[in-house]
C-alpha positions as MATLAB code, in Angstrom:
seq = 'XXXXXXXXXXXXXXXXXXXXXXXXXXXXXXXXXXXXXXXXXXXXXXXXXXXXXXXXXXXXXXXXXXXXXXXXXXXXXXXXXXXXXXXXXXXXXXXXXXXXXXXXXXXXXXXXXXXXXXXXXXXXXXXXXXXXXXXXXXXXXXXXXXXXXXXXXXXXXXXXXXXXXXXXXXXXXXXXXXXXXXXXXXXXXXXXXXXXXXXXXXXXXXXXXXX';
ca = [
      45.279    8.815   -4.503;
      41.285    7.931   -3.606;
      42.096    4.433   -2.001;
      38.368    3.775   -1.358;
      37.332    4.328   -4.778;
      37.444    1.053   -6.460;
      39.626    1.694   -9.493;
      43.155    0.398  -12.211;
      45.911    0.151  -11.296;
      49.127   -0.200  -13.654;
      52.776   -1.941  -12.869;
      55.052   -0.712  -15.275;
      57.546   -3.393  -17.064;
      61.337   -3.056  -15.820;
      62.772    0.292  -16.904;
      66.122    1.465  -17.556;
      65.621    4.636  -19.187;
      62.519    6.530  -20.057;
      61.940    7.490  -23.849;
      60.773    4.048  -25.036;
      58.035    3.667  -22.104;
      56.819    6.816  -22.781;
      54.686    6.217  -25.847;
      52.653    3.297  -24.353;
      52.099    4.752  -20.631;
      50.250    7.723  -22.655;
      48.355    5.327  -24.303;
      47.152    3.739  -21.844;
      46.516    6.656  -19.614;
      44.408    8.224  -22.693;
      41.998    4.882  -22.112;
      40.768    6.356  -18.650;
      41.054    7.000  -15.281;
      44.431    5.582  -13.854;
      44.587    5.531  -10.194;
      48.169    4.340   -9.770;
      51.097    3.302  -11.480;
      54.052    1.728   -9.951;
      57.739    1.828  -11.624;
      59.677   -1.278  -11.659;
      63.453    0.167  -12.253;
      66.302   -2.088  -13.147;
      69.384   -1.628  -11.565;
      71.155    1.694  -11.769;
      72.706    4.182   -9.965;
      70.087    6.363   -7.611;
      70.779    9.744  -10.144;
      70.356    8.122  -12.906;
      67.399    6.281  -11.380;
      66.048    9.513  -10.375;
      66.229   11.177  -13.607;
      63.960    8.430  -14.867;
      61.039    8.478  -12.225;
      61.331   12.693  -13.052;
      60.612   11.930  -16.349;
      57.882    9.577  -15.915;
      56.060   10.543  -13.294;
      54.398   14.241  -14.390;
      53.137   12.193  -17.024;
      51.066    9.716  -15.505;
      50.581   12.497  -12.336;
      48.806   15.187  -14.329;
      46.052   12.400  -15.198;
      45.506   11.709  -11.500;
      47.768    8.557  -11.100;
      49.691    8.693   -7.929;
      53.275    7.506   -9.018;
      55.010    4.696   -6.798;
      58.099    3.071   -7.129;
      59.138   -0.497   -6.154;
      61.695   -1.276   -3.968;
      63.235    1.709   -3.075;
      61.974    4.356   -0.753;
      64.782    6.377   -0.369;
      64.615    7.606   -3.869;
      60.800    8.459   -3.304;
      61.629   11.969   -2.197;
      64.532   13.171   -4.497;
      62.036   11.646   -7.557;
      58.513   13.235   -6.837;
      57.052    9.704   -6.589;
      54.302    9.526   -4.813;
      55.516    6.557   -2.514;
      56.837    2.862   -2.811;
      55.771   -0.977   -3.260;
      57.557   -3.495   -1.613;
      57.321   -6.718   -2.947;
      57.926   -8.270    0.232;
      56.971   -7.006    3.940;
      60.316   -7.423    5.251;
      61.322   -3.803    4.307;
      58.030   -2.358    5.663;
      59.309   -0.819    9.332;
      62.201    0.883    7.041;
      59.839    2.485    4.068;
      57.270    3.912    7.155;
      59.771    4.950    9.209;
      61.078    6.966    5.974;
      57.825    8.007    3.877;
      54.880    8.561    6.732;
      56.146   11.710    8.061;
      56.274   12.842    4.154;
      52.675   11.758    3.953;
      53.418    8.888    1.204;
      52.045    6.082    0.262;
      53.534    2.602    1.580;
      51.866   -0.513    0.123;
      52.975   -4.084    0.285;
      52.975   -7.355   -1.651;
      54.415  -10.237   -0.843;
      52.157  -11.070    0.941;
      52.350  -15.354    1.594;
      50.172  -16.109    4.684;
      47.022  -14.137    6.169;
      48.656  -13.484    8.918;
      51.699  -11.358    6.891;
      49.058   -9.432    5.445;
      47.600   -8.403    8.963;
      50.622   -7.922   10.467;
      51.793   -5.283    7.173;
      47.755   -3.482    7.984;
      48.660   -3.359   11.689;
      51.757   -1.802   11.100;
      50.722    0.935    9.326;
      50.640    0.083    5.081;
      48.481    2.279    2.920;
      47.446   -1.162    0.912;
      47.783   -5.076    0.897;
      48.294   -6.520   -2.779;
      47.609  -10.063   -3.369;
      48.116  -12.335   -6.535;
      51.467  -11.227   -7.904;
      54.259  -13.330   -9.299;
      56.426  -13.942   -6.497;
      60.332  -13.203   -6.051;
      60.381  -17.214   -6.774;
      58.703  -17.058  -10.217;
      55.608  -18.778   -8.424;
      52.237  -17.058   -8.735;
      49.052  -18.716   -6.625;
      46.265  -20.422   -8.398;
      44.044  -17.840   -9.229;
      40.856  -19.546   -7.345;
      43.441  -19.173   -4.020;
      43.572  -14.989   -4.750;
      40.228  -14.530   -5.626;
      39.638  -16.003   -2.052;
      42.323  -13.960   -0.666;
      41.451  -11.021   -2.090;
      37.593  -11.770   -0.863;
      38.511  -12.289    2.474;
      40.372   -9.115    3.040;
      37.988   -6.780    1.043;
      35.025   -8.123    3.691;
      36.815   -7.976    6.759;
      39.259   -5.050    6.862;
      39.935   -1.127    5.973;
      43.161   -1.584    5.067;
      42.560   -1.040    1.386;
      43.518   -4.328   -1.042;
      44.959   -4.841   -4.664;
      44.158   -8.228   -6.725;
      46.706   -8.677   -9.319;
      45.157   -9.655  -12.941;
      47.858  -12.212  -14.629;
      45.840  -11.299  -18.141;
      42.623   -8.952  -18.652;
      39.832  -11.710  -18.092;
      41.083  -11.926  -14.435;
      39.713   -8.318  -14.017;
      36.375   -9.455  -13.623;
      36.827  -11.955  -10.827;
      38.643   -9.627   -9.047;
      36.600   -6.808   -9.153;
      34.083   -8.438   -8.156;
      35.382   -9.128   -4.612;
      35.237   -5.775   -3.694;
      38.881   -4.855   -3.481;
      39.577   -1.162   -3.968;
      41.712   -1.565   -7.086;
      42.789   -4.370  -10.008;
      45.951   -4.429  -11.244;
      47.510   -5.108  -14.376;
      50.695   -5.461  -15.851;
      52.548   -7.054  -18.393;
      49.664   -8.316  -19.660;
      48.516   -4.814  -20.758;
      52.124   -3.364  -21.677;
      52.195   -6.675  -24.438;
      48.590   -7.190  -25.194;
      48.144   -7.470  -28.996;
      46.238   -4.630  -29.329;
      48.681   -2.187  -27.682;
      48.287   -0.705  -23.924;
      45.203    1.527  -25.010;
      43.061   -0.837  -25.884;
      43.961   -2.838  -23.231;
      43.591   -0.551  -20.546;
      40.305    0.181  -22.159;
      39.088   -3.239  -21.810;
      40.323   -3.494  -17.524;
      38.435    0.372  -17.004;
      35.359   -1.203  -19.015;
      35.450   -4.419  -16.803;
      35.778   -2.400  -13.340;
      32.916   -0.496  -14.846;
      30.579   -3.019  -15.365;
      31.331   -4.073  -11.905;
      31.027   -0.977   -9.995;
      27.481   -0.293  -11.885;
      25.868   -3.679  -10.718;
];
């Protein structure tokens, strides 16, 4: 996965099996260039959970998409993925001490104060995402993570997500300079299907990275 490249990425809605989520990930990876897509799995056992991610995954990895699941690194390995998203930096020492030897990818979210992201970028993760729904149900106001998101992208390295909550947020945050939007269940239920929305976010980050 091209971190520096500024480009979509996708967060899958809670899975617990694979058939039905099938149809609209290829749809929306026929839209364009997907850089990432990360698997939210509900709660399972680890085979079955692993079964899953082996049927997801070669999809969206033979378009380019690096393949990440949330939450739980030790099933990273047995899966194929690519590496994991935390939704909270408490697990971080545990998923590096795990995945960078294998050379995978270890982002965070999470991600409450400035100073939480800087300590997850000192320690070592691949990315910083900011403007998620939190495991509280609260979500930021969006002028708060298009500052956030600014901030990081013209200070740091450490690559940075900003979270769209619906497709019109894609522009704001592409325009800060972070290295990748993403989107979720607003693409997976937009009323014209995951294509065309994914369509509409590639066009966006376009228009941006051509200006």
């Amino acid at each position: 996965m091209d971190l520096s490249s500024p480009g979509l990425m996708l967060f899958s809605p809670q899975l617990s099996e694979a058939e039905a989520f099938l149809p609209p990930l290829q749809a929306a990876l026929s839209a364009g260039e997907v850089k990432a897509l990360v698997l939210d799995l509900a709660d399972a056992d680890d085979r079955s959970l692993v079964n899953l991610v082996k049927r997801v995954a070669p999809v969206a990895q033979t378009k380019g998409a690096a393949v990440l699941i949330a939450e739980r690194p030790h099933l990273v390995a047995r899966s194929g993925a690519d590496g994991v998203h935390l939704r909270d930096p408490t697990g971080l020492d545990t998923a590096l001490d795990l995945l960078k030897r294998q050379d995978r990818i270890v982002g965070t979210g999470g991600l409450r104060l400035r100073d939480d992201a800087m300590a997850a970028a000192e320690k070592g993760a691949d990315y910083v995402l900011f403007g998620e729904t939190l495991a509280d149900g609260k979500r930021a106001s969006f002028a708060s993570i298009v500052e956030r998101v600014s901030w990081w992208a013209g200070i740091f390295e450490t690559p940075c997500v900003g979270f769209a909550g619906d497709l019109d947020e894609v522009d704001a945050l592409a325009a800060t300079g972070a290295e990748f939007v993403a989107v979720g269940e607003a693409l997976w239920a937009h009323a014209q299907g995951p294509a065309s929305a994914a369509s509409s976010a590639l066009q966006r980050l376009a228009r941006r990275n051509a200006a």
